[in-house]
Every structure is written in structure tokens, then in C-alpha cells.
N, C-alpha and C positions, 0 to 999 in steps of 0.2 A: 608699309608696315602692316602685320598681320595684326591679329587680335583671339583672344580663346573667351570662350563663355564654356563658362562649369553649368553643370547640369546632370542631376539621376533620371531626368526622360528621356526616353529613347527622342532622336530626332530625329523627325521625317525627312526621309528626301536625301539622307546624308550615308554616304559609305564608310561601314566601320571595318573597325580592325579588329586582332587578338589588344585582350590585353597589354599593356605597356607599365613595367614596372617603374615610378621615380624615384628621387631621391628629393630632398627639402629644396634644393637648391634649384631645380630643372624649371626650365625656362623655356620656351616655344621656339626661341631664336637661335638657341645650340642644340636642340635637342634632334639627331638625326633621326628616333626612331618616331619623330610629331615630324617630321620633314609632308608635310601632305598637300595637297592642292586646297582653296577654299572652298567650303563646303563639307570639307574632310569633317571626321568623328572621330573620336578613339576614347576606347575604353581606359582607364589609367587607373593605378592602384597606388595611394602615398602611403609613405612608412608612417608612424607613429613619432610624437613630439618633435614636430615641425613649430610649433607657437613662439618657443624660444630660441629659434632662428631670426632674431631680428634682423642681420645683414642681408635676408633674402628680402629682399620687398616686393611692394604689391601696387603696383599703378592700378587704377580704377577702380569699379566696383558693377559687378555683374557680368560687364565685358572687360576684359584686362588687357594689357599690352604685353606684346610679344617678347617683353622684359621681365614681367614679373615672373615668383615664383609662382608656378603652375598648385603647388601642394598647401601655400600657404593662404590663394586665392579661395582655395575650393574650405578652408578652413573659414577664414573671414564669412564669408556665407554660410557658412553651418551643414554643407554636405557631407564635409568629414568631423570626426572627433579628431582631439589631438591626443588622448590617451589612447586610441584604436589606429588612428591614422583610417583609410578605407578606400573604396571603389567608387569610382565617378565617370560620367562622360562629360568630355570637352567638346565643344568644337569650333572648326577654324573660320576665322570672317577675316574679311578686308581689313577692315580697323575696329579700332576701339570705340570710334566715336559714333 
């Protein structure tokens, strides 16, 4: 199992990409265009009112499992608004734990 940490600092050591547009629902485990190696970064852009998406869930907290939503994670931590939605970096680790 992978795992994502949100984050707006660049991270050292890590190869990023373009941008990656989500939707509320996108998850690290379906998403072909997070398909990366660990270590991976990416830049990711969520839409706006993702909050009231309750069916999307969130395992963890800081580091998340490669189940939850990616949009609502970076919410829970306060990197995005849910009225703006916004830009973040992620990236990919072994697990969650």
C-alpha cells in the first residue's frame, strides 16, 4: 500500500510533474495520472466544494492511504479552501504508517 502527504513545500529530493487536475473523488489508487514511483511529487489542483462530499473519505491524517480522497485530505489540513478549492503538492511514500 502507498500512502500521499499533502503539502505546499516544495520537497526536496522528489521529481515533480505538470500539474494534475482532480476531482473530489480522486484517490491515489485509481488515479493513472498519480500512477508514480515512491518518492514521486505532483503538483495537483482540486475543484471547489469538495467538504460536502461526505462519501469520499479520508483515512489518516498528514499521511493518508492510498484510498482516501486526495481533495478532501488536503482540505482536512487546511492547504485548500472549500470555497476556492486550490493547488498543492503531494507525495508518494510506502505507507501510511
Amino acid at each position: 500500500m502507498m500512502g500521499v502527504v499533502c503539502s505546499t513545500n516544495d520537497a526536496k529530493g522528489m521529481t515533480k510533474s505538470e500539474s494534475v487536475e482532480l476531482k473530489c473523488d480522486s484517490i491515489l489508487r485509481s488515479n493513472i495520472d498519480l500512477e508514480g514511483k515512491i518518492g514521486s511529487s505532483y503538483q495537483i489542483v482540486c475543484p471547489k466544494n469538495c467538504a460536502e462530499k461526505h462519501e469520499f473519505r479520508v483515512f489518516g491524517y498528514l499521511k493518508y492511504s492510498d484510498l482516501s480522497s486526495i481533495c478532501r485530505a488536503a482540505l482536512q489540513v487546511g492547504l485548500i479552501t472549500d470555497d476556492k478549492g486550490g493547488e498543492l503538492l503531494i507525495g508518494i511514500e510506502d505507507d501510511m504508517h
